[in-house]
matplotlib code that plots the C-alpha trace (Angstrom):
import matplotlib.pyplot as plt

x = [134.6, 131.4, 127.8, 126.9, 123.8, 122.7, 119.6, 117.0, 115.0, 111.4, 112.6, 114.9, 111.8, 109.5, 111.8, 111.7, 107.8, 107.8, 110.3, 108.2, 105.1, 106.8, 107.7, 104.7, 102.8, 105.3, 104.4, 101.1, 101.5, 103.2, 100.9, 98.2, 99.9, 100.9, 97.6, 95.7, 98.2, 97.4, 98.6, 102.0, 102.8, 105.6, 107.4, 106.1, 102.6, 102.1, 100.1, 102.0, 99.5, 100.9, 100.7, 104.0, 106.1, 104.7, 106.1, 109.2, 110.5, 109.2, 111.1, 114.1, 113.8, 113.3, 116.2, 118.3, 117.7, 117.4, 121.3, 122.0, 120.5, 122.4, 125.5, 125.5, 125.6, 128.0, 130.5, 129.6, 130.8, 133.9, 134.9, 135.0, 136.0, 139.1, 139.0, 139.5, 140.4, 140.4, 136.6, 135.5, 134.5, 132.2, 130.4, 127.3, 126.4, 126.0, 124.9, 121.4, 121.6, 120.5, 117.1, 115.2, 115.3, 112.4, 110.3, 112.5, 111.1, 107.6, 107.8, 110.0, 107.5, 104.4, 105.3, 105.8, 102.8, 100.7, 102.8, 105.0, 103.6, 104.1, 107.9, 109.0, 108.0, 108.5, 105.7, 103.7, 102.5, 101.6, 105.6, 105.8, 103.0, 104.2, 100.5, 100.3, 101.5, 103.1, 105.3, 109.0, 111.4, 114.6, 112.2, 110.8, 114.3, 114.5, 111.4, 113.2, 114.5, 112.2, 109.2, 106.7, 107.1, 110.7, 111.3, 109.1, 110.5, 114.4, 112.8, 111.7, 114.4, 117.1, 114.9, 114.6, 118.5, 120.0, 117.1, 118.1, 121.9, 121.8, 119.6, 122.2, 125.4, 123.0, 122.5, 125.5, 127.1, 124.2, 125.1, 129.0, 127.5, 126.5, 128.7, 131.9, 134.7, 135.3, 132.5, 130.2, 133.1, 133.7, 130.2, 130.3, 132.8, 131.1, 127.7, 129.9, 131.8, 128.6, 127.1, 129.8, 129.2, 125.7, 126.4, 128.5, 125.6, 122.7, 123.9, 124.4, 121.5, 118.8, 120.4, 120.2, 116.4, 115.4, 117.3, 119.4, 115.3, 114.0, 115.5, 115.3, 116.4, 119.8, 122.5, 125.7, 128.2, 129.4, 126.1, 126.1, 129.6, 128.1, 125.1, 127.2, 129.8, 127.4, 125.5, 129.1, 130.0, 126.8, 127.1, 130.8, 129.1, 126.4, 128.3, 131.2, 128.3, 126.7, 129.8, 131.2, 127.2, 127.3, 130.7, 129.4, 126.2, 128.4, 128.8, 131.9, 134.6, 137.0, 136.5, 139.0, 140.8, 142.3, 139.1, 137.8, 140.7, 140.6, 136.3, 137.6, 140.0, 137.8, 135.5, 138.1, 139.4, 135.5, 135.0, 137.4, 136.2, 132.9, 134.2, 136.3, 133.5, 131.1, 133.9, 134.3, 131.0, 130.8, 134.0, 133.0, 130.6, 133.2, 136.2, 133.5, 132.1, 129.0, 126.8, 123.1, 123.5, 124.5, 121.1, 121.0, 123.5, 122.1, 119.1, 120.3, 123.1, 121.2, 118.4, 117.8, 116.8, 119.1, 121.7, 122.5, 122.1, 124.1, 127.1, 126.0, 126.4, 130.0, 130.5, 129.0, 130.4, 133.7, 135.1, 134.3, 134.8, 138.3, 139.8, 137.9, 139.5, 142.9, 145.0, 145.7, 144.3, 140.8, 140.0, 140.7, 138.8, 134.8, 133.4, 135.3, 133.9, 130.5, 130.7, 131.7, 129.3, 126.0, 127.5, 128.0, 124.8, 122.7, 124.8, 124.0, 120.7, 120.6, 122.6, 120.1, 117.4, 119.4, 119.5, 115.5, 113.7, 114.5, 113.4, 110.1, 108.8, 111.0, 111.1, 108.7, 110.8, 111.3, 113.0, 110.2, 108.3, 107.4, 111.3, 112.1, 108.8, 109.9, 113.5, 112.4, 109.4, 112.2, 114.8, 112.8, 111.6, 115.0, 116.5, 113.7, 114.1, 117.8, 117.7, 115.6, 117.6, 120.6, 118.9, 118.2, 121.6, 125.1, 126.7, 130.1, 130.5, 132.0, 133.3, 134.6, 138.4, 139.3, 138.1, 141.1, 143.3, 139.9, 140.2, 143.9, 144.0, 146.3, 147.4]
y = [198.6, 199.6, 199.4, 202.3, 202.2, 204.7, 206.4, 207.0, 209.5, 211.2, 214.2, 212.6, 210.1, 213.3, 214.7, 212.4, 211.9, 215.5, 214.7, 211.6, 214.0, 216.9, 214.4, 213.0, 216.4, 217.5, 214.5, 215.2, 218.2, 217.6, 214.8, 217.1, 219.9, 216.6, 215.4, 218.7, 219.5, 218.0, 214.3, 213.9, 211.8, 210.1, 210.2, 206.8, 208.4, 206.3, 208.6, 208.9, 209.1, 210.8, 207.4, 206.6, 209.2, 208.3, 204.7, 205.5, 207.4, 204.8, 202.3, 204.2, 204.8, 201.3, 200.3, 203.2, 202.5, 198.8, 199.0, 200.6, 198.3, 195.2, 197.3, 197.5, 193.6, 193.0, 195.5, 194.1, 190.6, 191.8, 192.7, 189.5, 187.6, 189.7, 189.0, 192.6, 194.7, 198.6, 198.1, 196.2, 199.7, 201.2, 197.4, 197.6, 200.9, 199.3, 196.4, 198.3, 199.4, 195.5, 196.1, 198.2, 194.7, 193.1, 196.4, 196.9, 193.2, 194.0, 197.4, 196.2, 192.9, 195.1, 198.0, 195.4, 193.6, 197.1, 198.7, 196.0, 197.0, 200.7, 200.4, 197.1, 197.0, 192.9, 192.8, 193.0, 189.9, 191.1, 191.1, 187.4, 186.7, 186.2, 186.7, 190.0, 193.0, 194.2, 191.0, 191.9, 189.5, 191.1, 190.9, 187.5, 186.2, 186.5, 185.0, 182.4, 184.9, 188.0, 186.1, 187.0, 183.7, 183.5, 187.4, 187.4, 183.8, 185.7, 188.7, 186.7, 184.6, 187.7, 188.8, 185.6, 184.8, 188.3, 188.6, 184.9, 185.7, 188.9, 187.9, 185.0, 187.4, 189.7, 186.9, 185.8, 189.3, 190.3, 186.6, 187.7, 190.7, 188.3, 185.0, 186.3, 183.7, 182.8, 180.5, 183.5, 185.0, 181.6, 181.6, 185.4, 184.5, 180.9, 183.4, 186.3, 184.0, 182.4, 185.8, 187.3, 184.2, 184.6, 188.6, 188.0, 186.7, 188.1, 191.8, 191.3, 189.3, 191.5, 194.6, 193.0, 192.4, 195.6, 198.2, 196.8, 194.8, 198.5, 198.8, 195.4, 196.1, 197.0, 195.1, 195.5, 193.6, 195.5, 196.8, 194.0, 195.6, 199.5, 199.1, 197.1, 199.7, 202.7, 200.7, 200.3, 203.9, 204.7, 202.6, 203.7, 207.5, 207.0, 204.7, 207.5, 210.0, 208.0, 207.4, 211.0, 212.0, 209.8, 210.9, 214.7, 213.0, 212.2, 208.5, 206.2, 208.2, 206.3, 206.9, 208.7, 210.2, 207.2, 205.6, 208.8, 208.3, 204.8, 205.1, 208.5, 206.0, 204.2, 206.9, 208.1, 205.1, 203.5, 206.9, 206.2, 202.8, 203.6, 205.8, 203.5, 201.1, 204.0, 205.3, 200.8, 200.2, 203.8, 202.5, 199.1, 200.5, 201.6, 199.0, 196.4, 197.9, 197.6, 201.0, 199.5, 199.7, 203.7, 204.4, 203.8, 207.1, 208.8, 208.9, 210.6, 212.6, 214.3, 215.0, 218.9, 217.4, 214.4, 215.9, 218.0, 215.2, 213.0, 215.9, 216.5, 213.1, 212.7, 216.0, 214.5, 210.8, 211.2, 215.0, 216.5, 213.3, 213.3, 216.5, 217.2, 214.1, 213.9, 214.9, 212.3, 215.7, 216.1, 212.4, 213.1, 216.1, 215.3, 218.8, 217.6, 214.3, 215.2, 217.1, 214.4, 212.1, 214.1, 215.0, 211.2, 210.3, 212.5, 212.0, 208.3, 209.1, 210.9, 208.0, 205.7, 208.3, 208.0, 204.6, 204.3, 208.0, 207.3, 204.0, 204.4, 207.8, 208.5, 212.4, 213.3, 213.0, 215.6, 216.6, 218.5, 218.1, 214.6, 213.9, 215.6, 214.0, 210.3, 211.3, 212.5, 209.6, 206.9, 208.6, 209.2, 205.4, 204.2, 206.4, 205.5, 201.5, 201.7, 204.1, 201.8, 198.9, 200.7, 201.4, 198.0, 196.4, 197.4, 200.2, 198.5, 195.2, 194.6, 190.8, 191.5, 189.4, 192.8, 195.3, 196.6, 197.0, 199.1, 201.3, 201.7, 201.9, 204.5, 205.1]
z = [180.4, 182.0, 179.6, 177.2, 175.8, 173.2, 174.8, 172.6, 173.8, 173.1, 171.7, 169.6, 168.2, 168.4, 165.5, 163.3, 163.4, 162.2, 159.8, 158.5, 158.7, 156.8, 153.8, 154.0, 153.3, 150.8, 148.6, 149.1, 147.8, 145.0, 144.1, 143.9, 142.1, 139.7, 139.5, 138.7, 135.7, 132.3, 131.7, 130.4, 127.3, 126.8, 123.1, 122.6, 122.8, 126.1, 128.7, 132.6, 135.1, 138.5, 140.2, 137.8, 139.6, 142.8, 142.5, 140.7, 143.9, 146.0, 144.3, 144.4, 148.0, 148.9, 146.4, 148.1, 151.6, 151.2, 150.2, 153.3, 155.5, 153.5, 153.8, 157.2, 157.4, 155.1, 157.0, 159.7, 158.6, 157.0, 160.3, 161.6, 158.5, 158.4, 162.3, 161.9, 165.6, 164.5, 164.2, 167.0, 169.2, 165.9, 164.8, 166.7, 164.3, 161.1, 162.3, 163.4, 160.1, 159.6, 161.2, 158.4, 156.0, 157.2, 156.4, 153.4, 151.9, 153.1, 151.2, 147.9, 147.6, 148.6, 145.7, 143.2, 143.6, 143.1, 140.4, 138.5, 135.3, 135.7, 136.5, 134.8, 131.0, 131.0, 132.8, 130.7, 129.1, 125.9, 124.8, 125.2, 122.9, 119.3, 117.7, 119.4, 117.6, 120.5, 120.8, 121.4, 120.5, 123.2, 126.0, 124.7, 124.7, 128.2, 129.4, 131.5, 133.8, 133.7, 134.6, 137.4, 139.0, 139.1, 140.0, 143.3, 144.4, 144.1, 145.7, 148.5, 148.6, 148.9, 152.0, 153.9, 153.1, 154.1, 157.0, 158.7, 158.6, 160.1, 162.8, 163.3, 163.7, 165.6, 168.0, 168.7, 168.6, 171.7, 173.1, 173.7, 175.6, 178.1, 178.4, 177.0, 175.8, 171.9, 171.2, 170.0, 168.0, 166.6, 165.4, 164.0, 162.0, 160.5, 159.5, 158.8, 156.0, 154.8, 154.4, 152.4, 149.9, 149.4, 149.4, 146.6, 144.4, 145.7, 145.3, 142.1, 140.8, 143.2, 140.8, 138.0, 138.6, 140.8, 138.4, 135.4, 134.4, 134.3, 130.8, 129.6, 126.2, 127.6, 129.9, 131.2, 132.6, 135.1, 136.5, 139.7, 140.6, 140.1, 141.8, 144.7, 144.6, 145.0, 147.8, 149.3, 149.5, 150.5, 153.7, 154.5, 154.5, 156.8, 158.8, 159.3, 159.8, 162.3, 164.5, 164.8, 165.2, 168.2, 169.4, 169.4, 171.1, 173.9, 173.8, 172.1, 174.3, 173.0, 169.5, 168.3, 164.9, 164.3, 163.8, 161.9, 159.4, 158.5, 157.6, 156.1, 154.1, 153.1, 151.7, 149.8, 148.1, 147.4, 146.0, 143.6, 143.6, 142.3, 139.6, 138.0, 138.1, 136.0, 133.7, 133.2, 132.0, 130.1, 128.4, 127.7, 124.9, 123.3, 123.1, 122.9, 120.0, 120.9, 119.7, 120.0, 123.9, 124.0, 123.8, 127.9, 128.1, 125.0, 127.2, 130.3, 128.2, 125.5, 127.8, 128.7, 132.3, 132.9, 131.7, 134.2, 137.4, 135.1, 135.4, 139.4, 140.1, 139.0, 141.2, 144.5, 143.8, 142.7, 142.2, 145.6, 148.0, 146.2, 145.9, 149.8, 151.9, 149.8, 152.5, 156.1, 158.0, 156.8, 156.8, 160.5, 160.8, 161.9, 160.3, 157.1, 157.2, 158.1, 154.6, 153.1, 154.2, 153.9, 149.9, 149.1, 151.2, 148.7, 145.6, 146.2, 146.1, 142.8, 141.3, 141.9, 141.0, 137.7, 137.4, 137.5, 136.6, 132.6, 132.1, 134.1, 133.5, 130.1, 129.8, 132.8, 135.3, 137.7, 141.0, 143.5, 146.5, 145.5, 145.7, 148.7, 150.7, 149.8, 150.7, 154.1, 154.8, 154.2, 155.8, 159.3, 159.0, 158.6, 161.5, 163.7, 163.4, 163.3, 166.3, 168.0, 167.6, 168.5, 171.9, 172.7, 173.7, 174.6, 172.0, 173.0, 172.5, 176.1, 175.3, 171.9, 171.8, 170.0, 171.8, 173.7, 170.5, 169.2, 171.8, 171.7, 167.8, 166.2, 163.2]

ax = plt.figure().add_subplot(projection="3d")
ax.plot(x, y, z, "-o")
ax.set_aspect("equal")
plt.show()
């Protein structure tokens, strides 16, 4: 096969500058339309400042997109774990996903250090202090884990560990470009393996402490498989949406439905995935018996303003991705799929918007011009740097052992 390389062009980057700079004025002004109204109070009689909104959707930006970049990886290293060959023409996509984590760490660690105390009530050292009336005895209980010491060395830690690996498959996988044979594949598999391991733990353990900590008072089980499970069909979305974006671009000729279907698959099925994985941990509360932890859905259910995303979500996530790509045909279709994808991309979004909003800004959260301007400043960041990377080597992986069958793939 001769080179493709994804050209990246000075219109294209001149559109997303406006993009970033039209999010970036929308929060603005919503900031300042936030700023000028009178405080809110929270029914705890604790006052929210405008700076609390402004970090909450930052930190569910960075959580959000963060995901995506991690997905892209670990897809990546399924692939060649599974020494899989239908995926061998489509694997340099995610894997530029795999370029926004070093800004993702700077951002995440940076956004902690300013506002820890406005989104993460443990914090706060006041609850660990048994002569102070404020003491709290849950909280307290888990000093050993929810520490400030502790949290920023796993924060860190998740970065350098996830950061290192990629940029060792990456290697390699750019290596093979040039001196063809097995020894690079070889290799992508030994990283690939070790960095579905350490997946396995950190995805879990980085929720527990960037989302499930938010509401220390409550915990789940299950929440290392949701929050994985929602990053997971997150990435198959944009991952679909990028390649048929690309195809209509012009490039990946030989992408065909085939390779449309089986990401259309996959969709589908996490889709289901996902739900089962919500309706699980819903449902846990029940046959567990345990009613001092409904108080986490009591919150976003009996809420005139969570409510409603709590019922939206389940739309996006589950009902629409199902009842849309049920049949073989539209998980072949790239209109359909496109659908799909931009639905799940978004509903994604408001999941983890669900996840967060309560438990840092109680009942003054809202969804506005602050919302949409973080959306669009992170989204524009993410496409440039992926974008970016993408331009930089081969789009086709030229020496891939499985190439051929990718290109011939039919199902």
């Amino acid at each position: 096969m001769t080179e493709e390389r994804f050209d990246f062009t000075s219109g294209a980057k001149k559109k997303l500058i406006i993009t970033f700079v039209v999010g970036f004025a929308l929060l603005a002004i919503g900031l300042f339309f936030l700023a000028g109204s009178d405080a809110a109070v929270s029914e705890e009689g604790k006052p929210f400042h405008w700076t609390n909104r402004l970090w909450t959707n930052l930190w569910i930006n960075n959580v959000y997109f963060t995901g995506l970049a991690i997905i892209g990886v670990f897809f990546v290293a399924i692939q060649y774990v599974a020494r899989a060959g239908w995926s061998a023409y489509i694997i340099r996509i995610p894997l530029a996903f795999g370029s926004w984590l070093p800004f993702a760490g700077v951002l995440m660690l940076g956004i902690f250090l300013i506002a820890n105390h406005d989104l993460f009530h443990w914090t706060h050292t006041y609850l660990f202090d048994k002569e102070d009336p404020r003491y709290d005895k849950i909280i307290a209980g888990k000093e050993p884990y929810l520490n400030m010491g502790f949290f920023l060395a796993r924060m860190v830690g998740y970065f350098v560990i996830w950061y290192l690996l990629f940029r060792a498959i990456k290697k390699h996988a750019l290596a093979e470009d040039i001196n063809g044979g097995t020894h690079h594949y070889r290799q992508l598999v030994k990283f690939s393996a070790i960095f579905i391991v350490l997946f396995a733990i950190t995805s879990s353990t980085s929720a527990w402490d960037w989302v499930l900590s938010i509401d220390a008072h409550w915990f789940s089980t299950m929440f290392g498989w949701y929050v994985f499970a929602s990053w997971w069909v997150n990435g198959i979305a944009a991952i679909l949406l990028g390649c048929v974006l690309l195809k209509e671009a012009g490039y990946l000729p030989h992408l065909n439905r085939s390779h449309i279907h089986d990401l259309g698959k996959f969709l589908f099925g996490f889709s289901i995935f996902w739900t089962y994985i919500w309706f699980s941990q819903f449902l846990l509360i029940y046959y567990a018996n345990i009613p001092e932890e409904t108080f986490y859905f009591i919150e976003r259910l009996n809420s005139d303003y969570y409510s409603n995303f709590f019922f939206i979500n389940l739309v996006l996530n589950f009902l629409l991705p199902f009842l849309v790509l049920m049949t073989r045909e539209a998980k072949r279709q790239a209109v359909i799929v496109k659908f799909v994808c931009v639905l799940v991309l978004f509903g994604h979004w408001l999941d983890f918007y669900l996840m967060i909003t309560p438990g840092t800004l109680s009942t003054n959260g809202g969804f506005g011009f602050i919302e949409i301007g973080s959306i669009l400043i992170y989204l524009s960041a993410f496409l440039f740097v992926s974008l970016t990377a993408l331009s930089k080597s081969n789009l086709i992986p030229n020496n891939h052992p499985m190439l051929e069958e990718s290109i011939h793939h039919e199902v």
